[in-house]
C-alpha positions as CSV (number, residue, x, y, z in Angstrom):
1,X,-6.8,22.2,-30.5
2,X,-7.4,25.1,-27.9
3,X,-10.7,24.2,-27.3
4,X,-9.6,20.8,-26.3
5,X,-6.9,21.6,-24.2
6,X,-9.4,23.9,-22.2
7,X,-12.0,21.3,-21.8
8,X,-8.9,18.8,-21.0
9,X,-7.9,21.2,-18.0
10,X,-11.4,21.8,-16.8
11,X,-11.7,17.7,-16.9
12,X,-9.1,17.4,-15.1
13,X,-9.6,20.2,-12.4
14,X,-12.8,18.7,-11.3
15,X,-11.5,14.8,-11.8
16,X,-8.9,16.2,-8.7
17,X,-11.0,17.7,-7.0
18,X,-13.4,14.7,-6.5
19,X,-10.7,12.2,-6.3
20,X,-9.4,14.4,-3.5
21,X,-12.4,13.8,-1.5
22,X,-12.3,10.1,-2.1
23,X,-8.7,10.4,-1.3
24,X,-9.7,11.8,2.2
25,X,-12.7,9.9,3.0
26,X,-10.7,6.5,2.9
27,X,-7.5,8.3,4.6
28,X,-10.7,9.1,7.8
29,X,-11.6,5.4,7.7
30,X,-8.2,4.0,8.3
31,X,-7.5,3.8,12.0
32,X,-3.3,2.1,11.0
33,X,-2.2,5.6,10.3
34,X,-0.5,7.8,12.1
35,X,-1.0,11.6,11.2
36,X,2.4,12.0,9.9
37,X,1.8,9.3,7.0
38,X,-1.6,10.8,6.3
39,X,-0.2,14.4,5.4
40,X,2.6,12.6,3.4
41,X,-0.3,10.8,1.6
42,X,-2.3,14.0,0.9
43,X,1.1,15.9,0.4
44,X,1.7,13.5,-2.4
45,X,-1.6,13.9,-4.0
46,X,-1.8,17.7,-3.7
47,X,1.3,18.4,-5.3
48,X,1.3,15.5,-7.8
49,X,-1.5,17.2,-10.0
50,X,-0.1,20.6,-10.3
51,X,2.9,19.6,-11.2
52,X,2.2,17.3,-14.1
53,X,-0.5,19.9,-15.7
54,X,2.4,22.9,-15.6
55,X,5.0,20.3,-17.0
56,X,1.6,20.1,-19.6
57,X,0.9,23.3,-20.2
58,X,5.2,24.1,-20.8
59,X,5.8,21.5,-23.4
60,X,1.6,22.6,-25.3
61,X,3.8,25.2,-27.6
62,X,6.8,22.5,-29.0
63,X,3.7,19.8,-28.4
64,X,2.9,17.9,-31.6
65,X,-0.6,15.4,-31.4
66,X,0.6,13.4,-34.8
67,X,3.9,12.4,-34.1
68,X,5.0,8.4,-33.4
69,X,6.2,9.0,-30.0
70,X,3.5,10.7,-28.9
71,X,0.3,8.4,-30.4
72,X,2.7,5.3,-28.9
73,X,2.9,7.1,-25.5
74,X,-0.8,8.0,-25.3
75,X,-1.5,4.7,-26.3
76,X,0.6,2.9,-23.6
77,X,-0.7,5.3,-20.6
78,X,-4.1,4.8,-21.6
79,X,-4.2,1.0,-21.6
80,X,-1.9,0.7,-17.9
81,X,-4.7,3.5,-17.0
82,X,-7.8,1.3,-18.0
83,X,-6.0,-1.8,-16.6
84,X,-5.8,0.3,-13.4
85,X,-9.3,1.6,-13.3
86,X,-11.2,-2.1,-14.0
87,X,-8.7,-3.5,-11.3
88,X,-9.7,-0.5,-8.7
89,X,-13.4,-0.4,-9.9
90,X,-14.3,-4.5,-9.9
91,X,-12.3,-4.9,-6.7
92,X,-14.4,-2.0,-5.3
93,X,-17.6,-3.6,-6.7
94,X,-17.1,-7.2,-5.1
95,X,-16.1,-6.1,-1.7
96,X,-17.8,-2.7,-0.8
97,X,-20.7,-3.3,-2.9
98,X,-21.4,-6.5,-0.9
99,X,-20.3,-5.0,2.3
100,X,-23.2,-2.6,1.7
101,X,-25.9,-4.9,0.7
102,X,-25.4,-6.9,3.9
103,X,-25.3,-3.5,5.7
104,X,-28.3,-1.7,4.2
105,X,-30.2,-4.3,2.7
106,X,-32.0,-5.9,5.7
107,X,-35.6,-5.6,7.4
108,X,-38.9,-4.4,5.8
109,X,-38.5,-2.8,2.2
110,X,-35.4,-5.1,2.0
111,X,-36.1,-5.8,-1.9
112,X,-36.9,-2.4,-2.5
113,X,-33.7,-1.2,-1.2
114,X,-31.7,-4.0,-3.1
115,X,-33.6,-3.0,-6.5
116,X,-32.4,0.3,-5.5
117,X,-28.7,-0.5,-4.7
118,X,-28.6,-2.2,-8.2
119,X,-30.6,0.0,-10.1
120,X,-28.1,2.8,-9.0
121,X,-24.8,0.7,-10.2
122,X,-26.6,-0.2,-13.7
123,X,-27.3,3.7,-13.8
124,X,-23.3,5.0,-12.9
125,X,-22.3,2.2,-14.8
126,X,-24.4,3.1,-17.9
127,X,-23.3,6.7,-17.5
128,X,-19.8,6.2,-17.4
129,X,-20.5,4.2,-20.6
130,X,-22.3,7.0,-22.2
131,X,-19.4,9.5,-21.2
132,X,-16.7,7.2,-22.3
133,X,-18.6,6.6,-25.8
134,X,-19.6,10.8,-26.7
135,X,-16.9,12.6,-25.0
């Protein structure tokens, strides 16, 4: 159980830190903003995380990973979070995925650069698969 909880925390340290720089490269595309609303976005984000792992790591002593209300939790969280991530990830896929072929994707070595394009996706897509299934 301590091993996981480690490798749990170290999952979720870098999951942040990456989803931070997501967070700010789409926060530097949007001109509607003003500054005040982007530092109550990022203010949001930055404490949102540390908050929820030391509310995690006070209740790991009295926690217990076989009880009802815990499996039916887990189990409720991970579905709204899987419904979440195919809604973010296909939307994603239809609109910026085409945005960039039209983008990229034009003069010589156009169907190289397709074949590339697609052969990336299939490759993050497989390797997402691969993480989801062994780890």
């Amino acid at each position: 159980m301590e091993l996981f909880f480690s490798s749990l925390l170290t999952a979720l340290s870098f999951h942040q830190f990456f989803e931070g720089i997501a967070l700010g490269s789409r926060l530097a595309d949007v001109n509607d903003l003003t500054t005040s609303e982007q530092v109550t976005l990022i203010s949001i984000f930055s404490f949102a995380a540390p908050i929820g792992l030391a509310i995690g790591v006070g209740v790991y002593s009295t926690f217990n990973p076989n009880s009802q209300t815990f499996i039916l939790a887990q189990g409720i969280l991970d579905s709204l979070c899987a419904g979440i991530l195919l809604y973010i990830g296909f939307g994603l896929l239809l609109k910026d995925f085409g945005e960039d072929m039209q983008r990229v994707c034009h003069g010589k070595n156009k169907t190289y650069k397709e074949l590339g394009m697609f052969g990336g996706l299939w490759l993050g897509a497989g390797m997402m698969a691969m993480i989801g299934l062994y780890l």
